[in-house]
N, C-alpha and C positions, 0 to 999 in steps of 0.2 A: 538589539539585545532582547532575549526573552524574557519574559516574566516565569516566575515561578511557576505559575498554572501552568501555564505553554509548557515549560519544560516536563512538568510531572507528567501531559498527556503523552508529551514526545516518547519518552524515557519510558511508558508503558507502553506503547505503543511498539517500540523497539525491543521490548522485554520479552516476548514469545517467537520464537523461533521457527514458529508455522509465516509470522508475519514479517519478520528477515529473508525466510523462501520469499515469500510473493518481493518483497523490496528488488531482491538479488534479480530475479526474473523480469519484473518490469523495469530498471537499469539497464538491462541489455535489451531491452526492445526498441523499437525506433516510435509506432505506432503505439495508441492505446489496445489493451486485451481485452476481452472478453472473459465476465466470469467461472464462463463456461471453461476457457481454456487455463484461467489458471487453477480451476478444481481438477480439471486431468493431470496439470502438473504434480497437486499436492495430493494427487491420490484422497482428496475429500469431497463429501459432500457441497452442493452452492451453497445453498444455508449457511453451513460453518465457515467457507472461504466470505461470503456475502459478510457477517458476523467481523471477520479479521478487518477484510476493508474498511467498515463503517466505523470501526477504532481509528484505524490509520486517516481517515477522512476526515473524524473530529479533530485527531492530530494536528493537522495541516500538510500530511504528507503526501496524501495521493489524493484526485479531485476523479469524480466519476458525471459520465453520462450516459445516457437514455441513447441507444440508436436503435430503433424498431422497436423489438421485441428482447434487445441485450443490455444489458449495465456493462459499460465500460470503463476501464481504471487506467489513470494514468499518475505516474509523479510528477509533482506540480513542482518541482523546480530540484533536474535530476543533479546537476553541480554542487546547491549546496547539501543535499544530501549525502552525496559521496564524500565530500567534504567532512562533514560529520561519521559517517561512517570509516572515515579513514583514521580520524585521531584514537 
């Protein structure tokens, strides 16, 4: 069960709808992305996609790593997400 905190990051973290694109998109991936490709998705700057993630990372919703030169994002546990996003 969560605690409060946990929830209030969740629940904000869920609250912008630039950060629902990135959810929606990395749910249908197999692999992790690249920041790069989900800023061409959202038609924004890395900066501000980079900015979304690092919410959802506090969350506990998507974990990232370092390969070369890229940040890559992935959902840390895509089951019970959809889960959630389903009630």
């Amino acid at each position: 069960m969560l605690k409060t905190e946990e929830k209030s990051r969740l629940f904000k973290a869920l609250g912008e709808p630039a950060r629902l694109r990135i959810i929606e998109f990395l749910l249908n991936k197999k692999q992790c992305t690249c920041i790069c490709e989900l800023a061409k998705y959202l038609k924004k700057d890395q900066s501000v996609v980079f900015r979304h993630v690092q919410v959802m990372k506090d969350a506990g919703i998507i974990e990232t790593k370092k390969e070369c030169n890229f940040l890559m994002c992935c959902i840390k546990d895509k089951a019970r997400l959809r889960k959630l996003l389903e009630a």
